[in-house]
N, C-alpha and C positions, 0 to 999 in steps of 0.2 A: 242871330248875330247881326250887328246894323255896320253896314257900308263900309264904316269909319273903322272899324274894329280889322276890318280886313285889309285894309289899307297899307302897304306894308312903308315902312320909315327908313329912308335911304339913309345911313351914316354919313355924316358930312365929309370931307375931305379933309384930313388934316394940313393944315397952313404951315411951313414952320414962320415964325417972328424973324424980323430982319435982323433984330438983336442976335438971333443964333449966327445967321448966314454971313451976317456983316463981318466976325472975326476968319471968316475962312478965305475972304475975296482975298487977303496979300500972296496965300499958299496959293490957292487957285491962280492966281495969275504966274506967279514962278514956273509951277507947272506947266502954264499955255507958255510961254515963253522959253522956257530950257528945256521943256523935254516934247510936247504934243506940237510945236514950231516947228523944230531941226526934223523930226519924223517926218511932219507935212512935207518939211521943203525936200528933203530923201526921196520921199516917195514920188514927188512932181521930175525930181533928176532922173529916177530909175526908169522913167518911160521918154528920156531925150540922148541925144546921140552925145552929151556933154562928152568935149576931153582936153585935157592937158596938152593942147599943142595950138594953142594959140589964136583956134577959132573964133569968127568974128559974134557968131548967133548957133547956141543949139538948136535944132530940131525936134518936132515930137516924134517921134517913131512908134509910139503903142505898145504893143508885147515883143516886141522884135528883141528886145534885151532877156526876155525870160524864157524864149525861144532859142535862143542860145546857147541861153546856160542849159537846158534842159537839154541838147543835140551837141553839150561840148562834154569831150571826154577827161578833161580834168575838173570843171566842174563835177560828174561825177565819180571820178577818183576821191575829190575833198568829200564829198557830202557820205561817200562810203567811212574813208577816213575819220574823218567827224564824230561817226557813230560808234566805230573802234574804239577812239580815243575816248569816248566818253563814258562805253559802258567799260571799258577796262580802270576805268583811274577815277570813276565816280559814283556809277553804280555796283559798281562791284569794289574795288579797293578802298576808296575812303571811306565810304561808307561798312564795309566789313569790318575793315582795320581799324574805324572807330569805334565801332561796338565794340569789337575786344578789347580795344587798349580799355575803353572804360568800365568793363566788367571786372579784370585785371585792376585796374586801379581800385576796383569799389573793394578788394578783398584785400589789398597791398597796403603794410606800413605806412606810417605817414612819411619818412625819409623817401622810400621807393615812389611814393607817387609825386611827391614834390620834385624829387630827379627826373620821372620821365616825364611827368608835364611841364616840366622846362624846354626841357629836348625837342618836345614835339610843338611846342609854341612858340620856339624860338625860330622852327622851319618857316612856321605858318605867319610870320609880322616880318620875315626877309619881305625887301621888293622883289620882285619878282625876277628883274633884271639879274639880281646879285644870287638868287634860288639858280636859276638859268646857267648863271656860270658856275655856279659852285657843283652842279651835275654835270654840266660839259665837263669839268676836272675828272670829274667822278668815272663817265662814260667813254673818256676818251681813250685814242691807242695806247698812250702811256700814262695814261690815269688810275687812280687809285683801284677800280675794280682788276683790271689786270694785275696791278701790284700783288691783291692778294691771290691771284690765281694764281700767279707765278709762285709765290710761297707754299702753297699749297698743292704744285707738281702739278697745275690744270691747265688745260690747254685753253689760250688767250685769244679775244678777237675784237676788228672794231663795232665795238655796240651802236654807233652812232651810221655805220654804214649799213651794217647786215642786215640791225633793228632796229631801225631809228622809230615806229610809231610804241613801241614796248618799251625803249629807253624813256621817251617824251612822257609816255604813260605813269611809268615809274615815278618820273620826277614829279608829277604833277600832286598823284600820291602821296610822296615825299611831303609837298609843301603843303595839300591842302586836309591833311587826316586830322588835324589839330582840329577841325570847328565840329566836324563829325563827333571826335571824342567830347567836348565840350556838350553839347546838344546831348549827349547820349549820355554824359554824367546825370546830368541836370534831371532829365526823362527818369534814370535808375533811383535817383534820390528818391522817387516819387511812389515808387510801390512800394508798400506795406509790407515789413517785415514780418509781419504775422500770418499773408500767405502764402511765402516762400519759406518759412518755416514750419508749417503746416504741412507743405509738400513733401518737404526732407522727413518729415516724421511719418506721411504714407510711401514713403521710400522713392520719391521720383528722383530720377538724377540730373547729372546737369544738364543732359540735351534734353532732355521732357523737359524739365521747368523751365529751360528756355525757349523752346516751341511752345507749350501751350501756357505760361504765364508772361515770362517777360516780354517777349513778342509781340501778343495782343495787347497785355497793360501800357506800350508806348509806340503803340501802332499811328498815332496823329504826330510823334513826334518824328519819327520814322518818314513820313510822308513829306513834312515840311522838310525834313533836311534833304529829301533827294531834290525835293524841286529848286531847292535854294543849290545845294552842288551839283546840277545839272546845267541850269543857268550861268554859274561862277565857268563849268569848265569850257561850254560851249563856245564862249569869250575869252578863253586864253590864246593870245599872243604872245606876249614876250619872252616867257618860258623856253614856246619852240622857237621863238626865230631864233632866241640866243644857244639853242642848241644846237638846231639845225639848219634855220632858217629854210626850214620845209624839203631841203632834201635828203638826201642823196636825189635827185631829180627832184621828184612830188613823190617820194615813199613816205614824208610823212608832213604833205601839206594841207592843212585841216581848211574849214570854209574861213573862218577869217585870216589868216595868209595866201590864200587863193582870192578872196576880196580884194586884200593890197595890196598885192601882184598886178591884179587886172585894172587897181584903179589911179595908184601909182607910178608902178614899173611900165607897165601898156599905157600907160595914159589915157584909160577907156574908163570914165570916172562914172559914166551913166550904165555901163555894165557893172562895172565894179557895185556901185547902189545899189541896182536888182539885187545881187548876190548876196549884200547886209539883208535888203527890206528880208529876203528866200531863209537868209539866217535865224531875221526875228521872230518868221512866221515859223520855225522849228523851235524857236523859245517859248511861241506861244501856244502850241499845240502841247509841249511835253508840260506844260504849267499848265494847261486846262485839264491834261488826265490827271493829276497830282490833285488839283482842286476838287475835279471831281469824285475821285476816290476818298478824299477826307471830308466832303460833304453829306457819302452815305454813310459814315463809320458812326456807329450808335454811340 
């Protein structure tokens, strides 16, 4: 063998042409501008003493705001809260309640499914402000859930006092099960009626073919839609404040009303930032196991 033969031949680097690049510089810059800016400048507040009362110069102060939050007791009342509220009303309800409604609808007349995807779509394009109240009516002492207890000889009480993170829960549910059912139509359309009829004919029933066909055949779609209602709940505001506005005290103030409390109401705006940046960084943890999970899925 001569020299040259063993020589091994580096693959070149691929280039892209400026012709590609050049159509994405207007996006790219929107993005440094509306959304990788206001973050930078967030995260330069969240380590200064910034506040709403009229100071001439913040200071840097370094982790002294995340030290804080980590040694203050309602910051971890919210970040408990938080968790409550999210796996009750998005891991668990929207997401269940959507797979049902849309298995229900896959076998339901076309009149029935037209009716309750109405119903459930029409929760989910409310503003949120007008969802908000139309559950406070709902939850309140003399709101409609009492009404029908009282019809029904049951003993009545205020949900917005006793339960306020199970009410907030509720409603959130309420509004947001509509994109769950949607995504999980979509998904079901998608397997093959030939081997779920196949399975009926070696006799599985509906909770077998539900564990071990439909489950794994829309296991990616499954994945995206938690991350996507994970993210959606973790960021609801208006809902509670208009229910609650985070109390009866803090029984149901989650991290972002515990944000605007502090950055707001306290006029502690460079606390208040930590708290968002502490927020994002639990957006972006719960989206990287989500990503990672649908990266190893064959």
């Amino acid at each position: 063998m001569t020299p040259r033969s063993l020589t091994r031949v580096r693959p070149r680097a691929r280039v892209l042409p400026i012709t590609r690049v050049l159509p994405l510089t207007p996006a790219l810059a929107l993005l440094l501008l509306f959304l990788a800016g206001p973050i930078a400048y967030c995260a330069y507040i969240a380590f200064t003493d910034l506040q709403l009362t009229g100071q001439a110069h913040a200071s840097f102060v370094g982790l002294d705001n995340f030290r804080t939050a980590f040694t203050d007791d309602g910051f971890l009342n919210a970040v408990w809260l938080t968790l409550v509220f999210t796996v009750l009303s998005s891991l668990v309800g929207q997401n269940t309640l959507g797979l049902a409604l849309a298995s229900l609808m896959q076998r339901a007349s076309k009149p029935v499914r037209t009716l309750t995807g109405g119903i459930v779509i029409t929760a989910w394009v409310l503003p949120e402000v007008v969802a908000g109240f139309l559950l406070y009516a709902f939850f309140r002492r003399e709101g409609t859930l009492n009404a029908l207890l009282d019809a029904l000889h049951l003993p009545r009480q205020n949900w917005l006092f006793t339960l306020p993170i199970l009410a907030v829960s509720f409603a959130n549910v309420w509004r947001g099960t509509a994109f769950s059912m949607l995504v999980y139509s979509a998904a079901l359309q998608e397997i093959p009626k030939e081997i779920t009829e196949a399975a009926e004919v070696d006799g599985a029933g509906g909770w077998r073919r539900l564990w071990h066909i439909t489950l794994p055949m829309i296991r990616r779609s499954i994945g995206t839609n938690l991350m996507l209602n994970t993210l959606q709940t973790l960021s609801v505001f208006g809902l509670i404040w208009v229910m609650t506005r985070g109390g009866p005290g803090d029984k149901s103030q989650t991290l972002p009303l515990f944000m605007y409390e502090q950055a707001f109401q306290n006029s502690m705006i460079g606390y208040g930032t930590a708290v968002a940046l502490l927020l994002l960084l639990v957006g972006a943890l719960f989206s990287a196991v989500y990503l990672r999970l649908l990266r190893t899925e064959v």
